[in-house]
C-alpha positions in Angstrom: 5.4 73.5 43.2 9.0 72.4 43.2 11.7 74.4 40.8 13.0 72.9 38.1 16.5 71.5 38.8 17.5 73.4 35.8 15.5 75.8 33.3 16.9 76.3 30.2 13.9 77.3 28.0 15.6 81.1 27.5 18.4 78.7 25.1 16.1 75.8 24.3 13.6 76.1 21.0 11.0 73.9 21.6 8.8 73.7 18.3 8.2 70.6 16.1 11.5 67.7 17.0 13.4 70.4 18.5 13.5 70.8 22.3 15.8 69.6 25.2 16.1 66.2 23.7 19.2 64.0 25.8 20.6 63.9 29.3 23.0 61.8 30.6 24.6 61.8 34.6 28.8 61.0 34.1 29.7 57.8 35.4 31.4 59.6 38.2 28.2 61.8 39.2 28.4 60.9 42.8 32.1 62.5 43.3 31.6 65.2 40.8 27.8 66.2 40.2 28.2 66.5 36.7 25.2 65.6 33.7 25.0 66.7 30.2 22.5 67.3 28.1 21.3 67.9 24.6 19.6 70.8 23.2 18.2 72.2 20.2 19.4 76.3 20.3 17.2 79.4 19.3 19.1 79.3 15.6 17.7 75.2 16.0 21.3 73.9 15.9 22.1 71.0 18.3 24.0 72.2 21.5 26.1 69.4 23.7 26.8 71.0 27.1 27.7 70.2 30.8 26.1 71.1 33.8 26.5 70.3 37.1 24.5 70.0 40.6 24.6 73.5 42.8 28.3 73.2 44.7 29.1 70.1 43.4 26.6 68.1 45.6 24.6 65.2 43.5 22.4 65.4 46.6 21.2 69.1 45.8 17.3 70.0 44.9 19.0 72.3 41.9 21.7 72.4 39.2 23.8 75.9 39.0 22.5 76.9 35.9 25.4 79.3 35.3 28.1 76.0 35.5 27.0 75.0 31.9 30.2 74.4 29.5 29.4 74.1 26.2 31.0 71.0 24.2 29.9 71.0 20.8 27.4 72.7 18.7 26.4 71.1 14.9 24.6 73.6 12.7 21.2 71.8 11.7 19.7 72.5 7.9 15.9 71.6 9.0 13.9 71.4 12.5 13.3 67.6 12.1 15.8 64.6 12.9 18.3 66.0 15.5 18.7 62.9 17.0 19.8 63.7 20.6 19.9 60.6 22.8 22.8 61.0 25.3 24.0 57.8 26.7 27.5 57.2 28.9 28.9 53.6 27.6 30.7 50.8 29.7 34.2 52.3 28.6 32.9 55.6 30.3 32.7 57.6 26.8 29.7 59.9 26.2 27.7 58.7 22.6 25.4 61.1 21.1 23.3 60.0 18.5 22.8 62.5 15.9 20.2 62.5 13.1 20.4 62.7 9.1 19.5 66.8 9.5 15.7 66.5 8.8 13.5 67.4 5.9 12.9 64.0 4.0 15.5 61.1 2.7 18.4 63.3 3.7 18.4 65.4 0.5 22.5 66.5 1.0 23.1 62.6 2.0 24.8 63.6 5.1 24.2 60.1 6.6 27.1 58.9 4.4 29.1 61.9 4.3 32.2 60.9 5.9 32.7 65.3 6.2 29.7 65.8 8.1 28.3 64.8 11.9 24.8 64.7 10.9 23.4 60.8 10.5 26.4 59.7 12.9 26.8 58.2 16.4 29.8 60.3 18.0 32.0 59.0 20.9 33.5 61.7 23.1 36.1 61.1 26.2 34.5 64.5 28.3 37.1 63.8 30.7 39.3 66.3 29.3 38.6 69.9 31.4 37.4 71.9 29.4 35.2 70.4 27.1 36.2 66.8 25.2 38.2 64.9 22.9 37.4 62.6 20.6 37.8 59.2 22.4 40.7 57.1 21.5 40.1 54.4 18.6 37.1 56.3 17.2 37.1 54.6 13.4 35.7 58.1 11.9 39.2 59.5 12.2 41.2 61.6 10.7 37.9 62.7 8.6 35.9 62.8 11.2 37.8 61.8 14.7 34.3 62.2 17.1 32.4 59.7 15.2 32.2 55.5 15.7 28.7 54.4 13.9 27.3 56.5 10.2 24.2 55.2 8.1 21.6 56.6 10.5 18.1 58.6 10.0 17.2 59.8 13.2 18.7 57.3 16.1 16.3 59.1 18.7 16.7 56.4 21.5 20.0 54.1 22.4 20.6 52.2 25.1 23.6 50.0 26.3 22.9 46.4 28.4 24.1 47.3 31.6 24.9 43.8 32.0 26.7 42.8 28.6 27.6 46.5 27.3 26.0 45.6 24.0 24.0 48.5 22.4 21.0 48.8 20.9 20.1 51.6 18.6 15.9 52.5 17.9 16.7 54.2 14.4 13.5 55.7 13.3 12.1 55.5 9.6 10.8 57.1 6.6 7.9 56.1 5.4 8.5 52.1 5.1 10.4 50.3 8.1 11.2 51.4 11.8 14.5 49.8 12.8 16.4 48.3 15.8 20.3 47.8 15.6 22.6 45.6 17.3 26.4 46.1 18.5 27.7 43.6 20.4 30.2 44.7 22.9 33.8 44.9 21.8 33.0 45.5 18.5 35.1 47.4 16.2 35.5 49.0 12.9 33.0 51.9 11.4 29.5 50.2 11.5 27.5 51.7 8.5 23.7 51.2 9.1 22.4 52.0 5.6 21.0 54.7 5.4 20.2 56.2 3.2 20.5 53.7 0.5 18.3 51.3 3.2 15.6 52.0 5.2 15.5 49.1 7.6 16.0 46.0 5.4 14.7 48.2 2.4 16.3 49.4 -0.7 15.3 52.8 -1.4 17.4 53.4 -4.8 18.9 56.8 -3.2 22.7 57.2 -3.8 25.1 57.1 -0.8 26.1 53.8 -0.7 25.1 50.1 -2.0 22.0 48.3 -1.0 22.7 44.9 0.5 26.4 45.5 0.4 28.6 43.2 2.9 29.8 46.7 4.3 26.6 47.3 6.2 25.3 46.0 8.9 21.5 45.3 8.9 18.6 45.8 11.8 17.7 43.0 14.3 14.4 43.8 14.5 12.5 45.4 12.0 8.7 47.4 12.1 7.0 47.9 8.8 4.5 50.8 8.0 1.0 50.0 7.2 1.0 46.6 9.5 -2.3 47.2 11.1 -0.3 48.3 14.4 0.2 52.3 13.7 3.8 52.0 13.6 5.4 54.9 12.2 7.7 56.3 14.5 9.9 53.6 16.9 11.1 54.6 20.4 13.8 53.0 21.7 14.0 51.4 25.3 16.6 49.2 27.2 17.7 45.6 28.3 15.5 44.8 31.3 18.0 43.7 34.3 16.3 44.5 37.0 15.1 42.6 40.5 11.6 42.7 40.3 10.4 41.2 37.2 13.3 38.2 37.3 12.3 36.1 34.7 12.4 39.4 32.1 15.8 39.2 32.7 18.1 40.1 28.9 14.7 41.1 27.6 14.3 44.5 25.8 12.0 46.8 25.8 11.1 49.5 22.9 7.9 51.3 21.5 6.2 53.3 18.9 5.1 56.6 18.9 2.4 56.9 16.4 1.4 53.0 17.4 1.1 53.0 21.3 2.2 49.8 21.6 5.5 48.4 23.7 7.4 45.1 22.5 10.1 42.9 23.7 12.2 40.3 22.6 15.8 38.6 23.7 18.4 38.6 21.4 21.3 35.9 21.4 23.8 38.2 18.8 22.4 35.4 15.8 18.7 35.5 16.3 15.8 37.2 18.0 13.4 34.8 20.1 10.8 35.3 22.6 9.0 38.3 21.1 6.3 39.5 22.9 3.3 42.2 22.7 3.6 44.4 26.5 1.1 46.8 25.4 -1.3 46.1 22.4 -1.3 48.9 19.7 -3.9 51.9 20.6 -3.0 50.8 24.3 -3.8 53.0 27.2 -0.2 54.8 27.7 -0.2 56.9 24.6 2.6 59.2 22.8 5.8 57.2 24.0 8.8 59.7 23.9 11.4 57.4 26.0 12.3 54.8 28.3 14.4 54.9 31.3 16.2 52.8 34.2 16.9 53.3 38.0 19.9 52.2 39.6 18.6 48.8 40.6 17.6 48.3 36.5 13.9 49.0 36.8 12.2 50.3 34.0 10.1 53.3 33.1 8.2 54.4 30.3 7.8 58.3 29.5 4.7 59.1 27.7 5.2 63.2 26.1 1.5 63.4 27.8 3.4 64.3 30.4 3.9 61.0 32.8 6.6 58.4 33.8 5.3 54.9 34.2 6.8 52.1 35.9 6.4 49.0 34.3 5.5 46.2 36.5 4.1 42.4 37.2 0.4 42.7 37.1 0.3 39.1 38.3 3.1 36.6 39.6 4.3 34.4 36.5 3.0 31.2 36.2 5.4 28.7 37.9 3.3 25.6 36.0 4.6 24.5 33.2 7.9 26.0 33.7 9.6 22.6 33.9 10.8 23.1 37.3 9.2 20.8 40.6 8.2 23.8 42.7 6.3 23.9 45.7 2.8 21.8 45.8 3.4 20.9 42.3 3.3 16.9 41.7 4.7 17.1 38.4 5.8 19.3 35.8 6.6 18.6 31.9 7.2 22.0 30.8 3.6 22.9 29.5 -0.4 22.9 30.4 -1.8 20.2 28.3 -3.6 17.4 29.1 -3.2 14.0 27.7 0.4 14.1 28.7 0.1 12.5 32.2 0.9 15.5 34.1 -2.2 18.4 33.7 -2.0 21.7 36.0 1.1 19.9 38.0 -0.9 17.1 39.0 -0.9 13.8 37.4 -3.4 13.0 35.4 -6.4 11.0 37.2 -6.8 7.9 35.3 -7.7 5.3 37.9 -9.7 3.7 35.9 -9.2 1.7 32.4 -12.6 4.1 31.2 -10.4 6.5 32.6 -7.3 6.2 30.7 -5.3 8.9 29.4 -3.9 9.7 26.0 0.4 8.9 25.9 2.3 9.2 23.5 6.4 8.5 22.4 8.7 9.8 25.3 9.3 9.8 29.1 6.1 11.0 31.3 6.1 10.9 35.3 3.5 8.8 37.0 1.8 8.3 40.3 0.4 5.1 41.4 -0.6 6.8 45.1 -4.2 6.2 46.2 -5.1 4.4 43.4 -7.5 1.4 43.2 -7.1 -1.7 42.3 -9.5 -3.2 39.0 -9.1 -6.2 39.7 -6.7 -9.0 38.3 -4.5 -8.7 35.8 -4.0 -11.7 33.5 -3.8 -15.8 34.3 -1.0 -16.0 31.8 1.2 -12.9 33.4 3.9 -14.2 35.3 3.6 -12.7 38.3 0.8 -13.2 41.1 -2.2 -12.3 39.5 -2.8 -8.9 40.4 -1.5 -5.7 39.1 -2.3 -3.5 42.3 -2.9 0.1 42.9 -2.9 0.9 39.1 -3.4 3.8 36.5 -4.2 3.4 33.2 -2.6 5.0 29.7 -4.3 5.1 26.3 -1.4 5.0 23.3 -2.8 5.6 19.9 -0.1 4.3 17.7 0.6 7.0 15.3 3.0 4.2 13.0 3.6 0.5 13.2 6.4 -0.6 15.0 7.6 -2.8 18.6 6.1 -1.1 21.4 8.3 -0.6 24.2 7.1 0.2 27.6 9.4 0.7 30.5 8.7 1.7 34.4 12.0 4.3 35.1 13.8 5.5 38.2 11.5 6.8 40.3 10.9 10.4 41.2 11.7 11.3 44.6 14.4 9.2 44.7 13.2 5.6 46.2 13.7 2.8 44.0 11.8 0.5 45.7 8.4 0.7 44.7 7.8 -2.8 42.8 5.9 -2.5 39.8 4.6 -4.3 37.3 3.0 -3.8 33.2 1.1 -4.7 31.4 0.3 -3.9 27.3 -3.5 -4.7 25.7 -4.9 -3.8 22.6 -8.4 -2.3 22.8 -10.7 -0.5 20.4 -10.1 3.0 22.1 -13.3 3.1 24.2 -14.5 -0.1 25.2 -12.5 -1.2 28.2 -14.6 -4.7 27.7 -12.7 -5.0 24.2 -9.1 -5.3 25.6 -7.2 -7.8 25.0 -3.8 -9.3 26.8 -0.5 -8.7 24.5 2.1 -9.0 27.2 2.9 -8.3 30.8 5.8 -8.1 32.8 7.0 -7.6 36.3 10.7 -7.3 37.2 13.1 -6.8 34.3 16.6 -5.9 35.5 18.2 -6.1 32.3 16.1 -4.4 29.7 13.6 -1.6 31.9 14.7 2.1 31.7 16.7 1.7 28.3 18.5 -0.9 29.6 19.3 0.7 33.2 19.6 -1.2 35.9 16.5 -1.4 38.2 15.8 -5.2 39.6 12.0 -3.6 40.3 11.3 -1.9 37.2 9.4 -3.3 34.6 9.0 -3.8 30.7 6.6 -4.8 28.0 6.6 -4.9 24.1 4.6 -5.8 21.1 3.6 -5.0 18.2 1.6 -2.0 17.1 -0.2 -0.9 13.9 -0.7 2.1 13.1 -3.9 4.2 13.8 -5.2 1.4 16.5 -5.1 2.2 20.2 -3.4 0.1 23.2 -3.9 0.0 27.1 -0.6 0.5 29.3 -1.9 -0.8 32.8 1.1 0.7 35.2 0.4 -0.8 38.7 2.4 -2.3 42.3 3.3 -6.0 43.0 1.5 -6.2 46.1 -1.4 -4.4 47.3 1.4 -2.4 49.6 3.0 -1.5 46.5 1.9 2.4 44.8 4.6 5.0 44.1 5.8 7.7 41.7 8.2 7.3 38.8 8.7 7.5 35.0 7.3 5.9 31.9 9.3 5.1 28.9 6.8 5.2 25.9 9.4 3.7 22.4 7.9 3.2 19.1 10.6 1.5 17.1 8.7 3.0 14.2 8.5 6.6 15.6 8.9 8.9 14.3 6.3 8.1 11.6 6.7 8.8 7.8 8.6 5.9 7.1 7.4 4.4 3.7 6.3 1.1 3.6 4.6 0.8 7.1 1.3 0.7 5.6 -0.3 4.2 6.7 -0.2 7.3 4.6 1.7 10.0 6.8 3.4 13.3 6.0 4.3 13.9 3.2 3.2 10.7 1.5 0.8 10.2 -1.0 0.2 5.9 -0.3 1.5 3.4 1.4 2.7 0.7 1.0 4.2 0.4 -2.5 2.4 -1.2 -5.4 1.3 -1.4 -8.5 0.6 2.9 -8.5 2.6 3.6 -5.3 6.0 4.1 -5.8 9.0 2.9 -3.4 9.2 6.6 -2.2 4.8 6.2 -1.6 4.4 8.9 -4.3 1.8 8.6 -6.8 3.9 7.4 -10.2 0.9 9.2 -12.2 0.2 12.0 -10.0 -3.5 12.6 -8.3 -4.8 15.6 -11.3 -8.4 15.4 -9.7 -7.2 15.1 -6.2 -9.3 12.2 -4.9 -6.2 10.4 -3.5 -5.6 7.6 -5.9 -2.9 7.5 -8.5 -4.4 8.8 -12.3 -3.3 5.2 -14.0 -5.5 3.6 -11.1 -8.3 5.6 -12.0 -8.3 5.0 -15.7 -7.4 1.2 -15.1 -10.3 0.7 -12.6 -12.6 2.8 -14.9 -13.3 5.7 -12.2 -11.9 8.3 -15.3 -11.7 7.9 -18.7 -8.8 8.5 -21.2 -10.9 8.8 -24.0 -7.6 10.5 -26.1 -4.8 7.9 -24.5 -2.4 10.3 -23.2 -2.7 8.4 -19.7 -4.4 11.8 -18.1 -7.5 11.6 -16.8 -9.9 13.2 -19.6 -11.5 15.9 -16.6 -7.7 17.0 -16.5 -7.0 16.9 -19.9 -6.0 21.1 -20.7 -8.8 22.5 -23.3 -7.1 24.3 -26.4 -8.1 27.9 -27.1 -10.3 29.9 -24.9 -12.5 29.0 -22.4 -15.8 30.4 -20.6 -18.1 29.3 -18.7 -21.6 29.9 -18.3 -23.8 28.9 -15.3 -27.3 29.7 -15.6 -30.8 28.3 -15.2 -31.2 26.5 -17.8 -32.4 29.3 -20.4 -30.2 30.3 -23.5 -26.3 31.7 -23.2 -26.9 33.7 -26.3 -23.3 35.1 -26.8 -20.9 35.5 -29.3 -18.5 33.0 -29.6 -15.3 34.1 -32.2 -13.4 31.8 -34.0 -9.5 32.5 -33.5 -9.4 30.6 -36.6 -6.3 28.6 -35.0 -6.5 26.5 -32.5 -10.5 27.0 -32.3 -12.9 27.9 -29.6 -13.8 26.1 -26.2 -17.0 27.5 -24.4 -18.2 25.5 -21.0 -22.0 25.2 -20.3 -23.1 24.9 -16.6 -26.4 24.0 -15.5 -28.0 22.7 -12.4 -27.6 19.2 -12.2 -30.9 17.2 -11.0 -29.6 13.8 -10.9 -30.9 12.7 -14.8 -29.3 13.4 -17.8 -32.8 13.2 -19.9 -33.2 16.6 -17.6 -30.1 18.2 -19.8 -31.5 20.0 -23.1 -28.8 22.2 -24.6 -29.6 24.0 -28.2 -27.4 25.4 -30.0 -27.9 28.1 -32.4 -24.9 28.9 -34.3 -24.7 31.8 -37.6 -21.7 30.5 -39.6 -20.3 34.1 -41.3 -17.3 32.7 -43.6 -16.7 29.8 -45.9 -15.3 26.7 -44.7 -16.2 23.9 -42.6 -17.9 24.2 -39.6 -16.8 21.9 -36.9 -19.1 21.7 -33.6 -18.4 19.2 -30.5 -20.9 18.8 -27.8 -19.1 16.8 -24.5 -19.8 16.9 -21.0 -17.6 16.4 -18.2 -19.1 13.3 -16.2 -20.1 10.1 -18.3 -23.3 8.3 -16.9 
């Protein structure tokens, strides 16, 4: 077996969190062979200290282990939360995340203790023989000079875009959120993450600082305990910018721990988008310390089992339904679905009128190209007779309006296929039910929106809503077939305009009336939900409003108490008390056989003070 390329484990305690827990090569490793690394000591203090590779030589199998220059050591009050990620930022300063000191909500609060290291991100310029200085502009000073970023639990990964500089921060949680935070590059000022007064988006009601306050600046991504997923203790990962996964590209990359799983998502610097599940929770690469990147931006994923993973393409992307024309592709609309006129890159076969497929509002691509002919068109269209070599659309109009149907610039670039339109209405499935609306065959002046085109072609007419129309797209001559695009305009799209006679979103009629308001809302509201106004129910003698308070009487609210009892039809012997107020309500369910001679309900009532004795027997439907 190899050596090590350098042993430390006669300084380095090892138990619990503690252990060799950071390394980072200096931006000039090359020249100079220099990497640093984080430690946790035999008293279990962090150590900070250089190294470098055996003469100098990045090239050499080992490090000289007797070249290490110690930097910084901070005295840690428990074993847990040291922190310990070492990364070199795009200014060429060494950041060392350190944690809150360990044991449980940072009992001393040393997150917000503007006298102490622990819970802070520190910034060091290590170009300064022997050891460092605090780099230049560090907001922490004159308190504390070294330090950049407080609020933090235990930031055990960190990871700057090697292609923005941005950083992001995996800051692990207590016992409610995991967090990710977000520093866009160029930032300045003392960021204050929150804790411990936040965990995550969280207020915890410890002291330190103010929950919600305008000071702090809140995670990008958030993972909550008890989700179903294991989380419970978030690893931090990287940016993907690598070259062989292209289209991950600004994606990053993090974990959890106790979950197994690996996430991503891109982030814009106002939202998070594209979130995606790499490795479902319980996956197969288990106990995810870290993450890494080569030189040419790979990524790798370090389980503490003891292996590094690559993570790669288990299968080329799909290129259909990217949006792009690539190679054998005859179309592409930017998704997979049917219906459309382009399915799996290819348009849609609808030769045939029984064929027809489903279009709706917008601009679709179309292909006449070896299609047949069915036959002629319409005596009446002006053109010869014939619309040849044509496909066939259904368009069920989803609101009334003027249909406008347009033959665009074609694709590919000729503009001289000839075609010709025409519009029918039909019942949806009978081509035999069709029936001529309008036709056309070259309009100059209005095809395309009103783009020139002396062979392109429009038709319009009117549509109601919910019927179904036939769009026959076809040549001039029998020599005519060709590609292009179909403009598809509802003047009435989109729908949920009131008044057009069909109930659509967010209406409750249509059109207005007598119980339809002019905003097609019920004036009386719907109580029993069977989608007609409560006055045109009482007024048509569906419900009855025995009591006049223009509410349905199966809506009316029952004073006092009420129970119900559903049974078989034997007695409900129970007591029923008197509140002596507002009196007593009990329901009585029973199977309901279709006759009401099949109803027998007895009542047997013990009346135990003086006084009138009220009883009311009602039932719900009247027959």
């Amino acid at each position: 077996m190899q050596p090590p390329y350098l042993n430390l484990s006669g300084i380095v305690s090892s138990s619990g969190e503690r252990g060799l827990l950071g390394l980072a090569f200096h931006p000039n490793w090359l020249s100079n062979g220099y990497f640093y690394v984080n430690y946790t000591n035999t008293a279990g203090n962090t150590v900070i200290a250089r190294y470098q590779a055996t003469g100098g030589n990045p090239a050499a199998a080992t490090a000289n282990s007797a070249s290490g220059v110690l930097l910084k050591t901070i005295t840690q009050p428990f074993a847990n939360h040291n922190g310990g990620c070492l990364q070199f930022g795009p200014d060429g300063m060494l950041y060392c995340g350190m944690g809150d000191g360990g044991s449980a909500n940072d009992p001393s609060g040393n997150s917000q203790n503007d006298s102490s290291l622990l819970g802070k991100m520190m910034r060091l310029d290590v170009d300064n023989p022997p050891t460092y200085v605090p780099a230049s502009g560090n907001p922490g000073a004159p308190n504390l000079p070294e330090v950049i970023f407080k609020g933090l639990r235990n930031p055990w990964r960190f990871s700057f875009d090697r292609l923005t500089g941005d950083l992001y921060i995996g800051d692990v949680g207590q016992d409610a959120q995991e967090e990710i935070d977000f520093v866009a590059a160029g930032s300045t000022g003392l960021k204050n993450f929150g804790w411990r007064c936040m965990e995550g988006t969280a207020c915890t009601g410890f002291s330190g600082c103010t929950c919600n306050a305008g000071t702090l600046t809140l995670p990008i991504v958030i993972e909550t305990h008890g989700d179903g997923e294991g989380t419970g203790s978030l690893t931090g990962g990287y940016v993907y910018r690598g070259c062989d996964l292209p289209w991950l590209s600004g994606a990053y990359f993090y974990a959890d721990y106790l979950g197994d799983y690996v996430k991503r998502f891109r982030y814009d610097g106002v939202s998070v988008s594209d979130t995606q599940i790499v490795q479902a929770p319980g996956g197969a690469v288990g106990g995810i310390v870290s993450f890494g990147e080569d030189a040419d931006g790979e990524m790798y994923v370090v389980s503490i089992l003891g292996t590094v993973y690559k993570i790669v393409c288990e299968a080329p992307p799909e290129l259909c339904g990217n949006g792009n024309l690539d190679p054998g592709e005859q179309c592409d609309d930017g998704n997979n679905e049917s219906g459309d006129g382009c399915f799996e890159c290819q348009f849609e076969n609808n030769d045939a009128c029984a064929d027809a497929s489903p279009i709706v509002d917008g601009v679709h691509p179309f292909s006449t190209v070896g299609m047949t002919t069915d036959g002629t068109a319409e005596a009446g269209c002006q053109f010869d007779g014939n619309t040849y070599n044509d496909i066939w659309f259904d368009y069920h109009a989803p609101c009334s309006g003027i249909l406008t149907v347009s033959t665009c610039e074609q694709l590919g670039g000729s503009a001289a296929y000839d075609t010709d339109l025409v519009l029918y209405s039909w019942d949806g499935s009978n081509c035999a039910s069709r029936a001529l609306i309008s036709c056309n065959d070259d309009d100059p002046v209005n095809a395309c929106g009103q783009a020139a085109g002396g062979y392109h072609s429009t038709v319009t007419g009117s549509v109601t809503a919910g019927l179904h129309y036939l769009i026959r797209v076809g040549g001039y001559s029998s020599a005519d077939s060709g590609t292009g695009n179909l403009l598809v305009d509802n003047s009435g799209f989109p729908c949920g305009v009131c008044g057009n006679g069909t109930v659509e979103g967010g209406e409750d009629c249509d059109p207005p009336g007598p119980f339809c308001n002019s905003s097609c809302q019920f004036p009386n509201g719907d109580c029993n939900n069977n989608n007609i106004d409560d006055g045109a129910d009482i007024a048509s003698g569906t419900s009855f409003d025995c009591n006049d308070n223009g509410t349905p009487d199966e809506c009316d609210p029952v004073a006092g108490q009420t129970k119900e009892y559903v049974g078989s039809g034997a007695g409900y012997p129970a007591a029923i008390p008197d509140n002596n107020t507002a009196g007593v309500s009990r329901t009585i369910t029973v199977p309901d056989s279709g006759s009401i001679t099949d109803l027998n309900v007895s009542l047997n009532i013990t009346h135990t003070w003086n006084g009138d004795l009220i009883v009311t027997l009602t039932h719900a439907t009247r027959r």
